[in-house]
N, C-alpha and C positions, 0 to 999 in steps of 0.2 A: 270428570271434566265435562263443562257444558259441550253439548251439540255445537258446532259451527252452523248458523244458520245459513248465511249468505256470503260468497269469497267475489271480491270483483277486483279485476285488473283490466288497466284501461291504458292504452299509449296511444299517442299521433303526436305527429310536427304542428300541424295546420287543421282547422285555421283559429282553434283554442290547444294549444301546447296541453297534452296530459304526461306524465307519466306517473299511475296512482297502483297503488293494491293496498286493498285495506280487505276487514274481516268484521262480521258481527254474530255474535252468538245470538242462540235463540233464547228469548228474555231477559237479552239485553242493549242496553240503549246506548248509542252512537251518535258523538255530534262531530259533524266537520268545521271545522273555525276556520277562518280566515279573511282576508278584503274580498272586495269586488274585483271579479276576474280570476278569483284563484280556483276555480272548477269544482265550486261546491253543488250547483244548481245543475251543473253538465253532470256530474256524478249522477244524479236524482234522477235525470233523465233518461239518462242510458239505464241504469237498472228499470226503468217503467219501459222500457222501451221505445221511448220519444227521441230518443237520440243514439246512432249506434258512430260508436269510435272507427276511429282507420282498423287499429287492432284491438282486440281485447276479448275476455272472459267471463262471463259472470253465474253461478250457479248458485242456485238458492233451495234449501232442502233438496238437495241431491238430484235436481232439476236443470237442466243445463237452458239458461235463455242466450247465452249469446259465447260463441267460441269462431271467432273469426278464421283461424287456422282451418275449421272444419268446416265454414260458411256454412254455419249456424247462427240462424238471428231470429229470435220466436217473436213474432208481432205482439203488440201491447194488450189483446183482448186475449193474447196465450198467456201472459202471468199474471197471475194473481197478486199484485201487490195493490196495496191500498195507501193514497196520496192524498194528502192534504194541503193545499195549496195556500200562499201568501195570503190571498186572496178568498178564500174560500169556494169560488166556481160552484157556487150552488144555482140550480134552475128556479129564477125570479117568481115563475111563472107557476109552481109548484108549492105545496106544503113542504113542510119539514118530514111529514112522514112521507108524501111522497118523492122527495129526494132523495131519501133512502131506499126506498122500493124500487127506484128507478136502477142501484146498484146487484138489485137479486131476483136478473132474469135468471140464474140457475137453483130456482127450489121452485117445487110448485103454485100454482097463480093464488092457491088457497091457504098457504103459508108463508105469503110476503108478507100482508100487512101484520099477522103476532111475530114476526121475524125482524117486521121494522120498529115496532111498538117497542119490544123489547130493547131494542140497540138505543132508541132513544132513551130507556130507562135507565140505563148501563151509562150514560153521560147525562146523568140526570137533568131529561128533559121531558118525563113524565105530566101529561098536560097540556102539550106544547106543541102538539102532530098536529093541528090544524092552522096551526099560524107560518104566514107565508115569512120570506124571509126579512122580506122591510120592514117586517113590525117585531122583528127580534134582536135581540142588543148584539154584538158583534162578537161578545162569548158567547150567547146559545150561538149564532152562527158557527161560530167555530165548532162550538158540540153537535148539530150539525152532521159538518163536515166530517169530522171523526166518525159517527156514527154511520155517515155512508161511506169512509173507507174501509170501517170495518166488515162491513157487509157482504164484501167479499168473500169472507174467510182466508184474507193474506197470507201469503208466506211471508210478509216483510211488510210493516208497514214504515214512509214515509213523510217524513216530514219539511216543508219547506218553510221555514220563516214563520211557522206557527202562530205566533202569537205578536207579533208585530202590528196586527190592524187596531188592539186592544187597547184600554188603556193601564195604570202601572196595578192598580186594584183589581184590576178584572184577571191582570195578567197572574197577578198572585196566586190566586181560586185557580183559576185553569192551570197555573204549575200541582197546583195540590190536587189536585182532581187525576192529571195525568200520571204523577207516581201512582197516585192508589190503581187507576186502571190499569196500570204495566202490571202489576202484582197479578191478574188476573189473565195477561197475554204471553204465550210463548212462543209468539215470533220475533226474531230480531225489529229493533227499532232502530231507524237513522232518521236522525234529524239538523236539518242547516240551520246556522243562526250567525249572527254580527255579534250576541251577546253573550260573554264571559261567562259573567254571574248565572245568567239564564244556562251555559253549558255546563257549569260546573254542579248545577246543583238539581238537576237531569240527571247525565253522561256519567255513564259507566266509565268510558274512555272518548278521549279526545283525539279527532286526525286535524292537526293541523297543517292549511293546505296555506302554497303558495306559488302562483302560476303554475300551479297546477300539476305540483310536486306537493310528497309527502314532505312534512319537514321532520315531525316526530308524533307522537302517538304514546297515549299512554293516561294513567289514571288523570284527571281535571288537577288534583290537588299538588299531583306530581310531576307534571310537565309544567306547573306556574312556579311551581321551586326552581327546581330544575331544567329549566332548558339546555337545549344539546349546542342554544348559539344566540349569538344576541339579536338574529333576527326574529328566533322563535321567542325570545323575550319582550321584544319588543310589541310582534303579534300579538302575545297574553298581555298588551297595557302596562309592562315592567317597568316605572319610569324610573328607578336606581338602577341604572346601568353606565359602567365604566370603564376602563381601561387601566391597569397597574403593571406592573415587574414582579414578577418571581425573584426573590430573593433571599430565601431558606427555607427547608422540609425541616420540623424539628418531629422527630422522630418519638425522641424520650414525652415530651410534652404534647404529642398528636396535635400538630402545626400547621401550617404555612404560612411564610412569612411573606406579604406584600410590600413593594415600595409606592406609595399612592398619593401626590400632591406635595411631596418631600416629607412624607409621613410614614408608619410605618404600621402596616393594619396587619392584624390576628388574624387568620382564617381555619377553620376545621381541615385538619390535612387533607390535602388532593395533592398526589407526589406523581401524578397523572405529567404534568407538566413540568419542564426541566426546568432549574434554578437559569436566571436571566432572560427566563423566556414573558413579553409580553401577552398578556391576557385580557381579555374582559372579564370584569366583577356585575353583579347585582347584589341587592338584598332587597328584598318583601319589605314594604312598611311596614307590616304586623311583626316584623323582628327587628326591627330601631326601637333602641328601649328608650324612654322619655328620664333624664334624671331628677326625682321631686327634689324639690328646693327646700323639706322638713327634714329628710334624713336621707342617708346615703344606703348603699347596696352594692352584694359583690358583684351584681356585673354593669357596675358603673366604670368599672376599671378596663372593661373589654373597647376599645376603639372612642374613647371620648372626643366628643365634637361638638365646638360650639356654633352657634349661628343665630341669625334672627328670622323671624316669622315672617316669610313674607306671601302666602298663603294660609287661610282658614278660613274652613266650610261644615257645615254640621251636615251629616246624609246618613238618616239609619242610624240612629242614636252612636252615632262614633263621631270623631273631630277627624279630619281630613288635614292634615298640615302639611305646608313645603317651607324646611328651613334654609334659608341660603348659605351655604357655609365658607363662600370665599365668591364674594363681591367680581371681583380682576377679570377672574375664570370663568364666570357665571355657573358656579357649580351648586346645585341645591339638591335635595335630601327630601323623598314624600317620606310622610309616617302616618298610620292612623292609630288611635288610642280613643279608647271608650269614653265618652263623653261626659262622665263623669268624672274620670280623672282630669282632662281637658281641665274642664272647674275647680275643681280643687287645688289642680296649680295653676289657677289663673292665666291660663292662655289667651294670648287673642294677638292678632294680625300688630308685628311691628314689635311682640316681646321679645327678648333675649334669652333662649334658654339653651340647655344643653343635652345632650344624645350622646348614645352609645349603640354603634354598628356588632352588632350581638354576632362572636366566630363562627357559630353553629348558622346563623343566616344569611354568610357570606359564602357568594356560590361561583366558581369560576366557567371558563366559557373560552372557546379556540377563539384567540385577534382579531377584531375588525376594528373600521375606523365605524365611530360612534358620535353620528350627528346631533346635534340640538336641534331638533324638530323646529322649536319656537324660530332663532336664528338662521337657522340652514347653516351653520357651520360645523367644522368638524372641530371636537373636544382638544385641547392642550393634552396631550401625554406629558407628564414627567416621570 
């Protein structure tokens, strides 16, 4: 089992509400998700030491920076972590290699600059130590940056908003630059972000925060199935999300039966929940199966629905659709499907087609009431 790198537990009332404990191994990577205000940035801080909590804990390789109980709080030039800022805080005024230098007053004066040469190579900026920072595009900035967090030799490095100043091509390259360099770091990594996709395909595991509460935690691939609630669902961009009745565990056939819209929908048993008890549903668009209009399939029989198109967007060689499937209610249905098929059955804004909510992709979730964001109103239960 990996090393625990870093454990931090953090509480106060005021005048940012925490209550968090999260964990990250050494060589591996951490993202916290959530809105603005949920204490993704206050996390960041308090482990640099830029912010200490009413109460809290945090130990990183068996180092203790911060133990309220024992008023213990080790100043920011006492840990060693290494921070990458939104922004990048790089010195205007400085080369790129000496930005880095400026990070390793602890080796001697005559093994800074092959220490900093080096770091720059490691994010490949090879060439590049002499140009200040105006005249480098805002990925070498960021490389950079990295290259003087690293410079510390961290126990943790940080991250805040990474890759937000960049644009979506640059942002690509520096995702792939940053796997390959984790392969070569074993220190825990955390990093904040607004973006899903951007944590999912980082993060080891996800803390999804919310004023400042853990909500759940766990693989990216598996807390967007699964959420423990439809706020967490909602958090991960879930836009199938519903309300229905329990209304049979079938056992023999590994079931549950929903009542949903005066309908009656399949779901993969969850016996979790008592018969007549109201729930919220989702399902993933990548599991609403499109029915082709050339030949039919067995799981065209699982939850068929019809409706019109009244969304389509092409993003990332996939179709992007929202089918309305009851006008009255204003209830509609996202799906995405590879954009080739899209074409082949003739999709486009305003067709008619028909879907199948796939058992295996329907996922239940403890009662809430469930707003239409668009509207501000709260959903029809039937």
């Amino acid at each position: 089992m990996a090393e625990v790198g870093i454990q931090i537990r953090l509480i106060q009332k005021q005048p940012i509400p925490l209550d968090i404990e999260l964990s990250c191994q050494s060589g591996e990577v951490v993202a916290l998700v959530g809105p603005s205000g949920s204490g993704k940035t206050t996390v960041l801080r308090s482990i640099a030491g830029l912010y200490t909590p009413q109460q809290g804990a945090i130990v990183c390789q068996q180092e203790t920076w911060l133990d309220t109980s024992a008023h213990i709080c080790k100043p920011t030039h006492q840990r060693t972590v290494g921070l990458v800022f939104q922004n990048y805080a790089l010195f205007p005024h400085f080369t790129a290699l000496d930005n880095v230098i400026q990070a390793l007053p602890h080796l001697p004066k005559q093994q800074r600059k092959e220490r900093g040469l080096a770091l720059l190579d490691k994010v490949h900026l090879k060439g590049l130590e002499d140009r200040y920072p105006r005249t480098l595009s805002g990925g070498q900035q960021q490389r950079v940056a990295v290259a003087r967090a690293l410079a510390r030799d961290p126990k943790v490095l940080l991250l805040d908003e990474p890759f937000s100043a960049v644009d979506q091509v640059t942002r690509r390259r520096l995702y792939r630059e940053l796997i390959e360099l984790r392969r070569s770091l074993s220190m825990p990594i955390i990093i904040v972000t607004h973006d899903l996709d951007e944590a999912t395909l980082l993060a080891d595991r996800l803390y999804i925060l919310h004023r400042g509460i853990t909500l759940q935690t766990g693989p990216p691939l598996t807390v967007a199935a699964h959420p423990v609630s439809a706020l967490v669902a909602r958090l991960m961009n879930q836009q199938n999300i519903f309300t229905a009745q329990i209304i049979e565990h079938d056992l023999n056939r590994q079931i549950t039966l929903l009542r949903w819209r005066g309908l009656v929908l399949e779901a993969l048993l969850q016996s979790d929940y008592a018969v007549g008890q109201w729930v919220c549903w989702m399902i993933q668009p990548a599991t609403v199966l499109l029915h082709r209009r050339d030949r039919k399939s067995n799981g065209e029989r699982e939850n068929p629905l019809s409706g019109i198109i009244i969304e389509y967007f092409i993003l990332g060689g996939y179709a992007n659709i929202v089918i309305q499937v009851d006008k009255q209610l204003n209830i509609n249905i996202a799906m995405t499907v590879p954009l080739h098929v899209a074409q082949r059955n003739q999709l486009d804004y305003g067709e008619q087609i028909t879907i199948s909510l796939l058992a295996t992709g329907i996922h239940l979730m403890p009662y809430a009431e469930i707003r239409d964001t668009k509207r501000s109103q709260i959903l029809s239960v039937e």
